[in-house]
Each structure stands twice: as structure tokens, then as C-alpha cells.
C-alpha positions, 0 to 999 in steps of 0.5 A: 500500500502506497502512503497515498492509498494509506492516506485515503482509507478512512480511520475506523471509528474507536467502539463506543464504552459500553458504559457511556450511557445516556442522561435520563434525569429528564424523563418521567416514568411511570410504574403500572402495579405502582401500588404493588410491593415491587412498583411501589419499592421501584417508584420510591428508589426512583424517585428518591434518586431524583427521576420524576415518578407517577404511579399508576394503579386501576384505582386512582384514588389508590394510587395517589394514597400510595404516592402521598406515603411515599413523598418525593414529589411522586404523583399516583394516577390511573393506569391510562393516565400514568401511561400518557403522562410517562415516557418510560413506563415500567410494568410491575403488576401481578403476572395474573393480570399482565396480559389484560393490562396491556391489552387496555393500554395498548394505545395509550402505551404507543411510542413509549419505552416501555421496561416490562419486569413481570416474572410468571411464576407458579407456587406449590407445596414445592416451593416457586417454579417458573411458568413459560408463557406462550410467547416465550416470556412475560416480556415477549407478550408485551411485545406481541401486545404493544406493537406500537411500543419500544419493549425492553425487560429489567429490574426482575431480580430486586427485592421488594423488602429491600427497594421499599426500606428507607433506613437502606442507602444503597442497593448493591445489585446488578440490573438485567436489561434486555431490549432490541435496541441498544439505544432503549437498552442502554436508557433503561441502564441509565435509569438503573443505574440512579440508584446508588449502588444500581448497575444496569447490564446488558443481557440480550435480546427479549428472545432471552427474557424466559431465562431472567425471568425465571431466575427469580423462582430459584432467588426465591429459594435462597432467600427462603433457606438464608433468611435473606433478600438475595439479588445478583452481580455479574463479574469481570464486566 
């Protein structure tokens, strides 16, 4: 190669860090199940980390009682109200209900990031076991039912106990995040990563959203055998 032919080719732009992620202090975000242990838990963290929160609820009237007792400017709402408002909007609410809920909000969840942390899960005398929804996971049917939406999954792995306690200044855990898109992806670990102690992670596409979901039945039986609120951490990332 000639210095003139080196002199043409273009410099290879350096890979971008993976862990130069975006300002998300400016987005609203919306917690549907914000009255249940986990939304309400996700909202207070948030909101004390400074995001502005709405919690939404079927109940409006619950809602708001919620968002009273949790202060730090959080506002409660309707569940289609919460949506409009909301530029991300997380879904926290029981696995039972998570299909019809989304199926109604379906136009007011258009053109929104929406981060689905439901984990479908049964219970016996065994103890929780992990359910496969038809689509492969609770984060695939959210996506086949809001098509109009930007679906990721996170925030499966926190304990409630742990989110909703105010004495607790960290919560040092790791944060799965999976999404099509690298740039929702990387929002949703921006937003993770507000709380102190809180790493969002890339895990993969949603097609890999069963086996995350699913972890959380066998947290379940750590945290039932050591009496504690077990969470994760990835090593050597």
C-alpha cells in the first residue's frame, strides 16, 4: 500500500464504552402495579434518586394514597393516565393480570419505552417454579401486545423488602436489561443505574427474557433457606 492509498482509507471509528450511557434525569416514568410491593419499592428508589415518578394503579384514588406515603414529589394516577403522562413506563403488576393490562393500554402505551419486569411464576407445596408463557416470556407478550411500543425487560431480580426500606442507602445489585435496541437498552441502564449502588447490564435480546425471568423462582429459594433478600452481580464486566 502506497502512503497515498494509506492516506485515503478512512480511520475506523474507536467502539463506543459500553458504559457511556445516556442522561435520563429528564424523563418521567411511570410504574403500572405502582401500588404493588415491587412498583411501589421501584417508584420510591426512583424517585428518591431524583427521576420524576407517577404511579399508576386501576384505582386512582389508590394510587395517589400510595404516592402521598411515599413523598418525593411522586404523583399516583390511573393506569391510562400514568401511561400518557410517562415516557418510560415500567410494568410491575401481578403476572395474573399482565396480559389484560396491556391489552387496555395498548394505545395509550404507543411510542413509549416501555421496561416490562413481570416474572410468571407458579407456587406449590414445592416451593416457586417458573411458568413459560406462550410467547416465550412475560416480556415477549408485551411485545406481541404493544406493537406500537419500544419493549425492553429489567429490574426482575430486586427485592421488594429491600427497594421499599428507607433506613437502606444503597442497593448493591446488578440490573438485567434486555431490549432490541441498544439505544432503549442502554436508557433503561441509565435509569438503573440512579440508584446508588444500581448497575444496569446488558443481557440480550427479549428472545432471552424466559431465562431472567425465571431466575427469580430459584432467588426465591435462597432467600427462603438464608433468611435473606438475595439479588445478583455479574463479574469481570
Amino acid at each position: 500500500m502506497t502512503s497515498t492509498d494509506s492516506a485515503q482509507t478512512p480511520a475506523k471509528a474507536p467502539a463506543k464504552d459500553p458504559w457511556d450511557l445516556p442522561d435520563v434525569s429528564g424523563y418521567v416514568v411511570g410504574v403500572l402495579g405502582g401500588t404493588g410491593p415491587q412498583g411501589k419499592g421501584l417508584a420510591h428508589r426512583l424517585a428518591r434518586a431524583g427521576q420524576k415518578v407517577i404511579i399508576g394503579s386501576r384505582a386512582a384514588e389508590r394510587a395517589r394514597a400510595a404516592a402521598e406515603e411515599l413523598g418525593h414529589g411522586v404523583e399516583g394516577a390511573d393506569n391510562a393516565e400514568t401511561a400518557r403522562r410517562s415516557d418510560i413506563v415500567i410494568v410491575a403488576v401481578p403476572w395474573d393480570g399482565h396480559g389484560d393490562t396491556l391489552r387496555s393500554l395498548r394505545e395509550e402505551l404507543a411510542g413509549k419505552l416501555v421496561v416490562d419486569c413481570v416474572n410468571p411464576l407458579g407456587f406449590d407445596k414445592q416451593g416457586a417454579y417458573a411458568l413459560r408463557p406462550q410467547e416465550g416470556s412475560a416480556a415477549e407478550q408485551a411485545a406481541a401486545l404493544l406493537p406500537d411500543s419500544r419493549v425492553t425487560a429489567a429490574f426482575h431480580h430486586l427485592s421488594a423488602v429491600l427497594l421499599q426500606d428507607p433506613e437502606i442507602e444503597r442497593i448493591d445489585t446488578d440490573v438485567m436489561v434486555l431490549g432490541e435496541e441498544r439505544a432503549d437498552v442502554e436508557i433503561v441502564q441509565a435509569l438503573a443505574g440512579r440508584v446508588p449502588g444500581m448497575r444496569g447490564v446488558f443481557a440480550g435480546r427479549l428472545r432471552n427474557a424466559h431465562q431472567v425471568e425465571s431466575l427469580v423462582a430459584n432467588l426465591i429459594s435462597v432467600n427462603r433457606r438464608y433468611k435473606a433478600h438475595a439479588g445478583l452481580r455479574v463479574t469481570d464486566v
